[in-house]
Every structure is written in structure tokens, then in C-alpha cells.
ROSE-628899 format. One line per 3 residues: number of its first residue (from 1); for each residue x, y, z of C-alpha. Coordinates in Angstrom, 1 decimal. Last residue first. Layout:
NUM = X,Y,Z; ...
***
This chain:
544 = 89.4,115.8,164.6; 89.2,115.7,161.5; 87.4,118.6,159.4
541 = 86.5,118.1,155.8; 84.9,120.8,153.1; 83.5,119.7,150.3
538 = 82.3,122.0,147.3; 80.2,120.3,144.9; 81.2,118.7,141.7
535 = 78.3,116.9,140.0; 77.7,113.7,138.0; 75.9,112.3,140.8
532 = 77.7,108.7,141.8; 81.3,109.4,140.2; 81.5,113.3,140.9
529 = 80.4,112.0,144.6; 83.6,110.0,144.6; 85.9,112.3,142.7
526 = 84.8,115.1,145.9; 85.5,112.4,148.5; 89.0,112.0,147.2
523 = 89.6,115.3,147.1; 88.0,116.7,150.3; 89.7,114.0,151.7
520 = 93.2,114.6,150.5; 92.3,118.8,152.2; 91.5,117.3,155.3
517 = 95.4,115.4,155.7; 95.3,111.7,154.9; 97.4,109.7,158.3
514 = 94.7,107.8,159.4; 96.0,104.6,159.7; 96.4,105.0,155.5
511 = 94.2,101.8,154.5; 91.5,102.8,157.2; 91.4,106.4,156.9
508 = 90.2,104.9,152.8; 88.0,102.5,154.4; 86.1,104.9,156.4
505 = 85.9,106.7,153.5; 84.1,104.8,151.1; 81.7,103.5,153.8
502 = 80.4,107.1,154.8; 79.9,107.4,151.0; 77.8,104.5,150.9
499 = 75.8,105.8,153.7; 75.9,109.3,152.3; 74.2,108.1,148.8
496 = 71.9,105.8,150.4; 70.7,108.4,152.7; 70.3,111.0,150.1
493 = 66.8,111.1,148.9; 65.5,112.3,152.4; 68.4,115.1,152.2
490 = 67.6,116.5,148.9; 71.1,116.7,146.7; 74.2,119.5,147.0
487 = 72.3,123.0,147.7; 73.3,122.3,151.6; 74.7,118.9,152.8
484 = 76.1,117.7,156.0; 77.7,114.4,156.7; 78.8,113.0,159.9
481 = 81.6,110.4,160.5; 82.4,109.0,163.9; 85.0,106.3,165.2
478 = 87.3,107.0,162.0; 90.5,104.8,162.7; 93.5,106.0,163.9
475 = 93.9,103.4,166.4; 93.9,104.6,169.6; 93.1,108.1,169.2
472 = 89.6,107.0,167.4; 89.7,109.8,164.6; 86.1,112.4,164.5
469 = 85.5,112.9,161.1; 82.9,115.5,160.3; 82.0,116.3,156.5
466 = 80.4,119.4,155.4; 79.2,119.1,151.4; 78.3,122.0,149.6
463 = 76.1,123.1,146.6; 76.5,122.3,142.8; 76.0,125.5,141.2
460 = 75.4,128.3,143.4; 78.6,126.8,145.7; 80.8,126.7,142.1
457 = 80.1,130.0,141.6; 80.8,131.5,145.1; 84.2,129.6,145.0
454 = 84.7,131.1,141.5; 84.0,134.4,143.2; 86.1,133.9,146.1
451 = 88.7,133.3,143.9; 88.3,136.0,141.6; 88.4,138.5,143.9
448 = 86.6,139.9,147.5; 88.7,141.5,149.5; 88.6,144.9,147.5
445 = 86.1,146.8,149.4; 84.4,144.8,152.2; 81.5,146.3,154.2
442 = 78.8,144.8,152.0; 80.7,143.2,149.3; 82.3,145.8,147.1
439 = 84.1,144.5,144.0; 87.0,146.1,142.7; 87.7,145.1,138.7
436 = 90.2,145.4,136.7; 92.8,148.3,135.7; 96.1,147.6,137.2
433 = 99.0,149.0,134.9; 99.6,148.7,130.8; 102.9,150.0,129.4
430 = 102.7,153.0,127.3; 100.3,153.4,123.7; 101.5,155.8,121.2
427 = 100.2,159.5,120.4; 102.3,161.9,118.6; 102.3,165.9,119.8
424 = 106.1,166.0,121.0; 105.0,163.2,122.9; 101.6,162.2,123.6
421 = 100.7,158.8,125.7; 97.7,156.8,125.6; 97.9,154.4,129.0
418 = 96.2,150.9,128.7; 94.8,150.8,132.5; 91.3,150.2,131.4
415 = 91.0,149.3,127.9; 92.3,151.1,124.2; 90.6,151.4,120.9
412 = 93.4,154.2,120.2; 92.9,156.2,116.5; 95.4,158.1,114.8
409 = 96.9,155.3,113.3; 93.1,154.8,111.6; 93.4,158.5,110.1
406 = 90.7,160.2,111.0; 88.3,161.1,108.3; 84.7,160.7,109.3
403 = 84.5,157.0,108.4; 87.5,156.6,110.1; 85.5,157.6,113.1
400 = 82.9,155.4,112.3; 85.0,152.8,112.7; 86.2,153.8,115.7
397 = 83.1,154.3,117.3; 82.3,151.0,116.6; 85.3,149.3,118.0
394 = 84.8,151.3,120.9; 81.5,149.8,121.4; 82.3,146.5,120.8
391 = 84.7,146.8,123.4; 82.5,147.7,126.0; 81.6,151.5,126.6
388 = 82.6,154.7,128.1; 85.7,155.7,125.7; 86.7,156.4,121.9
385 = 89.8,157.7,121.8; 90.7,160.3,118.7; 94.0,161.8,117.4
382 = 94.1,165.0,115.1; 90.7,165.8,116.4; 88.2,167.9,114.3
379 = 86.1,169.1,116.8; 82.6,169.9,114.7; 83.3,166.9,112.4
376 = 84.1,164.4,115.1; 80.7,165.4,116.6; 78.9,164.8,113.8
373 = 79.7,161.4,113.1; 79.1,161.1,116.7; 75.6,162.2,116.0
370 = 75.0,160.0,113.2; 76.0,157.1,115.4; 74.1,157.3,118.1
367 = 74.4,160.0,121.0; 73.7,159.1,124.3; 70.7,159.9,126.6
364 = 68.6,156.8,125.9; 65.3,157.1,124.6; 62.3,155.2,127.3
361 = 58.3,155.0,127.6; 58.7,154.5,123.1; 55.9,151.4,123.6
358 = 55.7,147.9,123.7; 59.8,146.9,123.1; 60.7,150.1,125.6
355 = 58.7,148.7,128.6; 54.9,148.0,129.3; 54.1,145.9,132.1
352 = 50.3,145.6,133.0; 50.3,143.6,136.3; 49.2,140.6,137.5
349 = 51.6,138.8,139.5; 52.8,136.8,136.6; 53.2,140.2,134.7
346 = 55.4,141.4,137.4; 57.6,137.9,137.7; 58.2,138.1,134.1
343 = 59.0,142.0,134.1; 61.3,141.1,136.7; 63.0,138.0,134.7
340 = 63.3,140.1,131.7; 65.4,142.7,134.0; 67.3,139.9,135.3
337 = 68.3,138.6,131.7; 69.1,141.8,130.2; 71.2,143.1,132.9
334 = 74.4,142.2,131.1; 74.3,145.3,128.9; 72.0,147.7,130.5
331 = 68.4,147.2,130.5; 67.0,150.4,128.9; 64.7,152.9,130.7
328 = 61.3,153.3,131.5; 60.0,150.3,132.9; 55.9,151.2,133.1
325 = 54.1,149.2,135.1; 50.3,148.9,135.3; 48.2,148.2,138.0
322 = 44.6,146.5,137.3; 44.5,144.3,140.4; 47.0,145.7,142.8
319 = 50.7,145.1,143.3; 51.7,145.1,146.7; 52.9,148.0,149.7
316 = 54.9,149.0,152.6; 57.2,145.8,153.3; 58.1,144.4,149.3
313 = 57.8,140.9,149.5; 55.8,139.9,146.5; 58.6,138.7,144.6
310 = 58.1,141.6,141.3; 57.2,143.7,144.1; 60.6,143.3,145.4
307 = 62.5,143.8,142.5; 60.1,146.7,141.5; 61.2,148.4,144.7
304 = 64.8,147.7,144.5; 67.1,145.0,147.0; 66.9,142.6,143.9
301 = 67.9,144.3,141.2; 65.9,144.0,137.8; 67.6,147.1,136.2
298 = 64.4,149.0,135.8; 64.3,149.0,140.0; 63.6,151.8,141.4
295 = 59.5,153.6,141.9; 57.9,156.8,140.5; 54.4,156.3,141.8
292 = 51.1,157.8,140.1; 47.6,157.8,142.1; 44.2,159.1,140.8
289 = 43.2,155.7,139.3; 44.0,154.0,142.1; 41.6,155.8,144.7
286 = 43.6,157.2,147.2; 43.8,155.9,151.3; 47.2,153.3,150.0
283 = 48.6,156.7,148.3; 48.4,159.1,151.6; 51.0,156.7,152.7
280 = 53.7,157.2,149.7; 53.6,161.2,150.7; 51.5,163.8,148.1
277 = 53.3,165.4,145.3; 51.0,167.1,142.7; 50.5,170.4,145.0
274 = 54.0,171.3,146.0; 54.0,171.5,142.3; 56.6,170.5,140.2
271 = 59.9,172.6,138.7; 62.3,169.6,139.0; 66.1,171.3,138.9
268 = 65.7,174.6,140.8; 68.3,173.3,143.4; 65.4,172.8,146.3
265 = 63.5,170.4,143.3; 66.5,168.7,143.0; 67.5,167.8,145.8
262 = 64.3,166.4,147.0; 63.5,164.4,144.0; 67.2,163.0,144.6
259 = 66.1,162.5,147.9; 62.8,160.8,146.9; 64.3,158.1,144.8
256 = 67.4,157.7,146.7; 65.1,156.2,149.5; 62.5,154.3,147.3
253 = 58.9,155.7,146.3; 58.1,159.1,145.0; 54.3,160.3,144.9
250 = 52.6,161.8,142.4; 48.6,162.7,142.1; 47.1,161.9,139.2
247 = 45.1,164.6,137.0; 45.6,163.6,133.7; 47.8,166.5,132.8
244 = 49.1,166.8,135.8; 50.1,163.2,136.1; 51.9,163.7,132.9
241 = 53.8,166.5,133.4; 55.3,164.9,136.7; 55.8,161.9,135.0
238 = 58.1,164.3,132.4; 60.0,166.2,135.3; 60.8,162.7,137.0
235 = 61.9,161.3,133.7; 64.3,164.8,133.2; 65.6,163.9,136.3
232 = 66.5,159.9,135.9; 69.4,160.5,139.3; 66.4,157.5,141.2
229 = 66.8,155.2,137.5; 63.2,154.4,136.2; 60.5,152.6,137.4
226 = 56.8,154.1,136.6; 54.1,153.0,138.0; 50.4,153.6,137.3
223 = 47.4,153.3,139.7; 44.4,152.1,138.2; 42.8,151.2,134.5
220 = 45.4,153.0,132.6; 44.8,153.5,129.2; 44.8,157.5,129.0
217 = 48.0,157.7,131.5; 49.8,155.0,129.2; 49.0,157.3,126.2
214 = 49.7,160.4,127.4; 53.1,158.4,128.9; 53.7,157.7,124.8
211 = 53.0,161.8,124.0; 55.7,162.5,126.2; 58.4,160.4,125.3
208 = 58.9,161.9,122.2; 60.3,165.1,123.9; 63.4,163.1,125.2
205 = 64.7,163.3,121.9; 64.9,160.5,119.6; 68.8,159.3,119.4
202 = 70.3,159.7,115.7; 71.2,157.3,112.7; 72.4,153.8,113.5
199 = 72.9,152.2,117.1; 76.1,150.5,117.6; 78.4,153.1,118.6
196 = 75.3,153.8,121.3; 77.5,154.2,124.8; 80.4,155.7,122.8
193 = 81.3,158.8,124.6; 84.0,160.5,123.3; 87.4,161.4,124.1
190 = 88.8,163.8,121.5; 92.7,164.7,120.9; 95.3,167.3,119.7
187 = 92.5,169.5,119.5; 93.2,172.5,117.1; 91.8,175.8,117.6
184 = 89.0,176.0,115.0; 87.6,172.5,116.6; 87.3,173.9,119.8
181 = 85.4,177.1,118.1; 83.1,174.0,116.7; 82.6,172.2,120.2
178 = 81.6,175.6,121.8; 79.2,176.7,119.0; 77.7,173.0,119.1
175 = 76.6,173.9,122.8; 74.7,170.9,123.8; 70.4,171.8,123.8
172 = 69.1,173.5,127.1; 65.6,173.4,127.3; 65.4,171.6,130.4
169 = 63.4,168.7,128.3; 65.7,168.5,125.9; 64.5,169.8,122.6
166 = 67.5,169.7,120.0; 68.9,166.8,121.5; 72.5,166.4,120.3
163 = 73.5,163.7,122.8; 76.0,163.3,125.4; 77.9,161.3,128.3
160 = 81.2,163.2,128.9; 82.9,164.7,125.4; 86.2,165.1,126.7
157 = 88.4,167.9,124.5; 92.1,167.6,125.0; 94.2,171.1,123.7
154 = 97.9,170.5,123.8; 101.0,169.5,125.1; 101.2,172.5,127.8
151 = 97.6,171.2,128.6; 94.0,172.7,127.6; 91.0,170.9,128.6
148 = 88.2,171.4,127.0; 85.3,169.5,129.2; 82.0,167.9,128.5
145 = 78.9,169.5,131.2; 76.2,167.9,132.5; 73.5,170.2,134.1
142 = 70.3,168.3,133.9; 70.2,164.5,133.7; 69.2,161.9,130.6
139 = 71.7,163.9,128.8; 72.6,167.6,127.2; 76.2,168.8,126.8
136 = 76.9,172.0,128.2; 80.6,173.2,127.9; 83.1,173.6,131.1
133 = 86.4,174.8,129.9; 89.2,173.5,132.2; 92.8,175.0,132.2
130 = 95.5,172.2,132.9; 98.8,173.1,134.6; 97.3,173.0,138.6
127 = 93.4,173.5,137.7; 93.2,176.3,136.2; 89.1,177.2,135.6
124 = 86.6,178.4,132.8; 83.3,178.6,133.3; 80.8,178.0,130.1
121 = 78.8,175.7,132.1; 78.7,176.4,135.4; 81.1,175.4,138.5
118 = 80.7,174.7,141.9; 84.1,174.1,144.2; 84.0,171.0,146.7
115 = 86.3,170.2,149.5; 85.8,167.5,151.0; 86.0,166.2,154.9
112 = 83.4,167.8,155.5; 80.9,165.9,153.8; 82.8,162.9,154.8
109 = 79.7,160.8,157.0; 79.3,158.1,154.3; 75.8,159.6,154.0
106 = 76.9,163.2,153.8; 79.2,162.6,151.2; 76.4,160.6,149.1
103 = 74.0,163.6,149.7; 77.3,166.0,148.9; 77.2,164.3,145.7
100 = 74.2,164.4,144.4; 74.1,168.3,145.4; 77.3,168.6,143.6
97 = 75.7,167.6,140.3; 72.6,170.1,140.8; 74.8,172.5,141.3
94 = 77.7,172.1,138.4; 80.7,169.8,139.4; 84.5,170.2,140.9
91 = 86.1,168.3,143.7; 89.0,169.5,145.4; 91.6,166.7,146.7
88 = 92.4,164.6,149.4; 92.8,160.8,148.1; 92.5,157.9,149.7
85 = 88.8,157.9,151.3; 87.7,160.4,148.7; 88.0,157.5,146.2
82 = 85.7,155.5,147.9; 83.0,158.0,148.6; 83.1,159.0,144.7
79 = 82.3,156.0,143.6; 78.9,156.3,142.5; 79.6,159.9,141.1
76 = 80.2,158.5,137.0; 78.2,155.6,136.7; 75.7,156.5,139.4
73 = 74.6,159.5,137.4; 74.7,163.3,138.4; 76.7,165.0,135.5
70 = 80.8,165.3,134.8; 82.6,165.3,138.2; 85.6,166.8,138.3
67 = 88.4,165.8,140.5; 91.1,168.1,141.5; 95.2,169.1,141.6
64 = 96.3,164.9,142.3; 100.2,164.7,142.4; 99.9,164.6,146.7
61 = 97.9,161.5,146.0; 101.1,159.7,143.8; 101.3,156.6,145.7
58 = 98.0,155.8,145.8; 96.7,156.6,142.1; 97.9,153.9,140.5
55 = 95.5,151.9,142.7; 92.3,153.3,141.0; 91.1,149.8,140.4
52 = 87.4,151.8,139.1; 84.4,150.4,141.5; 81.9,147.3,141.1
49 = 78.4,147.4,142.9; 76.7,145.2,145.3; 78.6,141.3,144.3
46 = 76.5,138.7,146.5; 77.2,136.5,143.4; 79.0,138.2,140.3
43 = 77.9,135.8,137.3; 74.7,137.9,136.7; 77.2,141.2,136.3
40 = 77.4,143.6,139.1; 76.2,147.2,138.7; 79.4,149.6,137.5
37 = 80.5,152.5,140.0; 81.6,155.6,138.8; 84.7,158.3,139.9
34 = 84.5,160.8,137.1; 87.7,163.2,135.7; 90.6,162.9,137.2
31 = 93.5,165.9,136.8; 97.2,164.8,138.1; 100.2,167.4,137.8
28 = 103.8,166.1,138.5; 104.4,166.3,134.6; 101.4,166.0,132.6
25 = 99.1,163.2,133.9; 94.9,163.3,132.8; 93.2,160.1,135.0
22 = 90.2,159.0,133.9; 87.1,157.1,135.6; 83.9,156.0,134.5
19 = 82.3,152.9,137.0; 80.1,151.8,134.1; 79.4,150.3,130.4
16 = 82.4,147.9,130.3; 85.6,147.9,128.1; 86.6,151.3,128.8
13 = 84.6,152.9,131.7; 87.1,152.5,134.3; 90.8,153.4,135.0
10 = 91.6,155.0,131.8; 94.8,156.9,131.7; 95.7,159.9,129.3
7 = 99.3,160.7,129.5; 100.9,163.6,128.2; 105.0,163.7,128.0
4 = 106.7,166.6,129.0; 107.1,170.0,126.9; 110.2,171.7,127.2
1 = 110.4,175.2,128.5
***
């Protein structure tokens, strides 16, 4: 039998740190690993959350044989709603993965609608042409997994988001034995993670984080809390450690907050006392000093708890005298600025804020470089594409991948929708398709683009300007003019400003009878306040 063309498509996660997504096409036979979300980027006004353009995918559904599902975080599950929507196919994950899910299923009202098969680390399952061996890879979460997958062309190895952490905090370090019998096989090629390309030698485990809380818990004047991300389990498991220790009482603040808590702790996940946990309300009747909570919001977002707090205008609850904060995680890239501004606002309000730069409250849960050196080692790729980051990232990784002794033609730095194709076991690069962004806007998937968001822009910048021009039907000639303003220029300080520009246009209708369509006005009347202010904003005209 001849073997067909391999293609490997990104459709998110290349380029950007978020909404993961790959498509794996041999033949008629579709595998799709991850279905993210990405957080919107400063610039992305009224923007919730990003998702993969997974558009290739709609005219081939009936080609798709299953979706796994890597680990538990937003960046690779977020999305997994919208691509059920349009696609019907069988979702795989460990336990505590599907259990995330299914909440998100079950919230979007689709639960059964899917059909979902649990699978364990060191399982192996066909999945249409491609046979899937799930390997343990230790993260920030419990229970992810990286994949073998072996195709008629060859066997693919896809490192998910990993780490060599020697003493995780579920005791259950990656399987090196499993990426080192890969590598006595032969993979054709290696997909790996390349979150922390640019951070030298290799990521502290998760272990050194506890003696830092000790000394947070030790200093701690009155209640303590900790933000981190809601699928964070191992964080939850540590805080939980600590307030026992120090003997705090726990409490979980923010919807996904507590049912993540809740799911894992009924999956076996987060072994913690029904003891330590007491409800947010018993908190506010506790002294401080007894009382930890685990809150959202590390990423400066608005809508979160620590957002909120950070504005004074969270509903249940305010900062306290003598409350300190710990942010334990790092901002990620593009977030910098809004999570500065949060700690900011927190300190302002008077709390203790201590985050990664202070103290060692955070480690990531990817591999730096000295572990991807050794991860290229252990598999031993003929070809190698570096994925789940920016581009500087994957530059990185490639780099170092060189460094490790793969050939640099065997290398693709490639970006969403770039397919890598393998023919007769050589790679080359096929023609690009649809891989941007989707932005979801409240309801609204996908009807918000880059118009709308330079419109959005421009509005945050400079304002608007609503002008009413009622035509005299006798003469053509502008009987009423109204201005309205918004963001544009204080309206006590404008009256001299409008007047004169009330003038400017009624002698403009004038000289053309009348005949200058809206959209003429909004030029001309947009060059004239350019002229007076030095600034652009948006005018809209009506004539009537």
C-alpha cells in the first residue's frame, strides 16, 4: 500500500502563547489535538477570550476520528465548547482532564451532546489510522499526558506542555523511559513545547515553592491571599499545605475557582481536609489571621476577584488593613502591563503584594532550555517543530535544537495555518490557509474583526462626535444642527469649539444646497476638528 502524504497543521498556539490547537491529516483521517483559548491582548477592547480559526476544519467534519485533550488548562480546553458546536467527534483526556471539561460542557448545556472516552497514561488507543500512546509529562496540573502517535508515514511524538520535575507535587515525575524507547524507534518528528525557549538552564520544581508560602504564612499580619489561575491544582494542594501547617483555615473564592476545587477533590486530585475548607461567608466572622483565600485574577483581568479588589468594587468582600497578597503565577506575555497595574492599584489600597520579583510564590510548569536540550536527546527526531509559543520562542527552540544536533533543514519555525507536510519521509512546508484570530465578544463568535477593532481603538483614543442636521425642505439649508460629544473634549469647555463648528458647516450645506451626503460631512467635519484640537475622533452625521 502506498503511503500518502502527512500533514501536520497548526491552528493556534504558534506565534502566540494560547488557544493550542493541531490538526494531524493522513489520508481521509483527521486527529486534533487541544482546542485553547488565548486572553485578549491590551489593544483588544471589549475582546473576552481569543479562539483557534479552525475553519479548515468545516468542510471536512465527517474526516475528523477524535480530539484529545492534553491537561486541564484554559489554553488548551477553553475552546472546546466552540469547536464541539461544528464538529461531532469523540473526545479523549485522562480523569481529572475530562472532569474540566465536562463542567465547561455542562455549562454550555452540550454535555450530552459529546462523546468522551477516558484514558490513562501509558494507554494506548487507534484512533481511525493513527495509534495514540498516552505518556505522563508533569505540569503546573495533574494528569497531563504528551502523545506518540504512530502514522502509516511514521512515528510523531507531541511533547504537550512539560517539564522534567523530579519532585512534582503529585509525585509523578515525566516518563523519560517512554520518551527514550520513542527515541530507539525512530520519530520521524518532535513537537515540543517551547513556552521557556528563552529561559537558560532548568525550571525549579514546584517543591521550592513551599518553603517561600512558609515564609509568607510566618510574616503575615492578617488574612492572606493568594491569586493564582482557577485549573492551578498543584497551587491549590500547596496553599492547602500551608494553611495546615500554620493553622489557617481555606476558603476558595471565584466561581471556576471552587468548581475546579470541587472537581478535583471528588476525582482524587486535591487530597485536603474536609476540615481546612470552610465557605467564603464563614471567613468575614473569622479572625484574619486564621483565614486563607485562594482568589482569580494573577492576569490583571477586570471581571476577576483581584481585579475587582484591586478597584474596590468587588460585591462580597474588600481588602483589609494588614492583608497580604500573594500573585502566584507569571504574567503572560502581553499581560505585563495590566498585571502591574493590579498589583499598583492593590498596594495603593493597602495591601502587602508579593509576586514572583519579591519572593519564589511562582515556577512555571514548562521546561527551560536545558531541559529541552534534553528532551531532543532522549527522542532523537529526524525533523523537529517547535510549537506553543510566540515567534521568539520558536526561534529559540530552534536554535537550541541545532545546538543538540538537528540538522537546521530539518527544522520548521512555522505559524498558524503554515502546514508541515511529509512525503516519502521528507518534510517541506504546503500552502498556508486561515490561521488568525477569532475573537469572542459576549455572544458573538467571529463577528468581531479588525475593523471593528480599529473602530474600537480609535473611539478609546479620541472619543466620538454625533452630529444632527435637520435640512429646511425648502431650501436645503441646515435649519437645526446639534452636537453630541462622548470621550472627544469636556462639554463646558467646548461651547466655543461646537459653535464655531456649527458655523463651519452650516456654510458648507450652504455652498452645496444641501446636496453633501453624511459620510462628506463626517469628513469634512472630522479635518475641521483635527485642525482646532489636534485629534481625530470618530463622527458620525445623520441628515434628516
Amino acid at each position: 500500500m502506498a503511503i500518502k502524504p502527512l500533514r501536520i497543521i497548526p491552528l493556534g498556539g504558534l506565534g502566540e502563547v494560547g488557544k493550542n490547537m493541531t490538526a494531524i491529516e493522513y489520508g481521509e483521517n483527521i486527529l486534533l489535538i487541544d482546542s485553547g483559548i488565548m486572553f485578549p491582548e491590551n489593544d483588544m477592547l471589549g475582546i473576552d477570550y481569543i479562539i483557534p480559526d479552525f475553519n479548515y476544519l468545516l468542510d471536512k467534519k465527517n474526516l475528523v476520528r477524535g480530539l484529545i485533550i492534553t491537561h486541564g488548562h484554559e489554553d488548551h480546553t477553553g475552546a472546546i465548547t466552540h469547536v464541539m458546536q461544528e464538529i461531532n467527534t469523540t473526545v479523549y483526556a485522562t480523569r481529572l482532564t475530562r472532569g474540566l471539561v465536562e463542567n465547561k460542557l455542562k455549562r454550555a448545556g452540550m454535555l450530552q451532546d459529546v462523546s468522551m472516552i477516558t484514558i490513562n497514561a501509558g494507554d494506548k488507543v487507534n484512533i481511525g489510522p493513527f495509534e495514540v500512546e498516552f505518556f505522563h509529562v508533569a505540569h503546573s496540573i495533574p494528569d497531563g499526558v504528551g502523545l506518540g502517535i504512530t502514522t502509516p508515514a511514521g512515528l510523531i511524538v507531541h511533547s504537550g506542555d512539560f517539564k522534567f520535575d523530579y519532585t512534582p507535587i503529585d509525585g509523578w515525575p515525566t516518563d523519560l523511559a517512554k520518551l527514550a524507547e520513542f527515541g530507539g524507534r525512530g520519530v520521524l518528528a518532535l513537537l515540543a513545547d517551547s513556552t521557556n525557549a528563552d529561559r537558560p538552564g532548568w525550571t525549579p520544581s514546584e517543591r521550592v515553592i513551599d518553603s517561600a508560602f512558609d515564609q509568607v504564612f510566618l510574616k503575615a499580619k492578617g488574612r492572606i491571599l493568594i491569586g493564582t489561575f482557577a485549573s492551578l491544582i498543584s497551587r491549590m494542594a500547596q496553599v492547602a499545605e500551608a494553611a495546615e501547617r500554620h493553622d489557617r483555615k481555606m476558603a476558595f473564592v471565584g466561581t471556576s475557582m471552587v468548581e475546579n476545587a470541587r472537581i478535583a477533590r471528588e476525582l482524587g486530585y486535591l487530597d485536603i481536609p474536609d476540615s481546612l475548607i470552610v465557605p467564603l461567608e464563614a471567613t468575614f466572622k473569622m479572625k484574619p489571621e486564621k483565614v486563607v483565600l485562594m482568589c482569580t485574577g494573577t492576569q490583571g483581568e477586570p471581571s476577576s476577584i483581584l481585579g475587582r479588589l484591586s478597584r474596590g468594587d468587588n460585591r462580597q468582600f474588600d481588602l483589609q488593613p494588614d492583608d497580604t497578597v500573594v500573585l502566584s503565577s507569571h504574567p503572560i506575555p502581553g499581560n505585563e502591563e495590566m498585571v502591574h497595574r493590579t498589583i499598583n492599584r492593590l498596594i495603593q489600597r493597602g495591601a502587602d503584594v508579593i509576586y514572583d520579583a519579591i519572593a519564589p510564590v511562582h515556577v512555571s510548569g514548562h521546561a527551560s532550555q536545558q531541559e529541552m536540550r534534553l528532551l531532543h536527546q532522549l527522542v532523537n527526531p529526524e525533523y523537529f517543530i517547535p510549537v506553543h509559543g510566540e515567534i521568539r520562542h520558536l526561534k529559540m527552540h530552534a536554535a537550541l535544537a541545532v545546538e543538540s544536533g538537528i540538522p537546521a533543514d530539518h527544522i520548521a519555525v512555522v505559524e498558524n495555518g503554515m502546514p508541515v507536510e511529509f512525503r516519502n519521509g521528507k518534510m517541506s512546508i504546503g500552502e498556508r490557509i486561515p490561521g488568525g484570530y477569532i475573537f469572542v465578544d459576549g455572544s458573538g463568535v467571529g463577528d468581531v474583526g479588525p475593523v471593528v477593532m480599529r473602530e474600537r481603538e480609535s473611539l478609546s483614543r479620541d472619543g466620538v462626535v454625533v452630529i444632527h442636521v435637520v435640512l429646511n425642505p425648502d431650501n436645503n439649508h441646515a435649519e437645526k444642527i446639534e452636537f453630541s460629544s462622548k470621550g472627544f473634549v469636556f462639554m463646558r469647555d467646548a461651547e466655543d469649539l461646537f459653535a464655531d463648528a456649527e458655523e463651519h458647516l452650516r456654510e458648507l450645506i450652504k455652498r452645496t444646497n444641501g446636496r453633501e451626503s453624511a459620510s462628506v460631512l463626517e469628513r469634512e467635519m472630522n479635518r475641521y476638528f483635527y485642525s482646532k484640537t489636534r485629534r481625530r475622533p470618530v463622527v458620525v452625521a445623520f441628515i434628516s
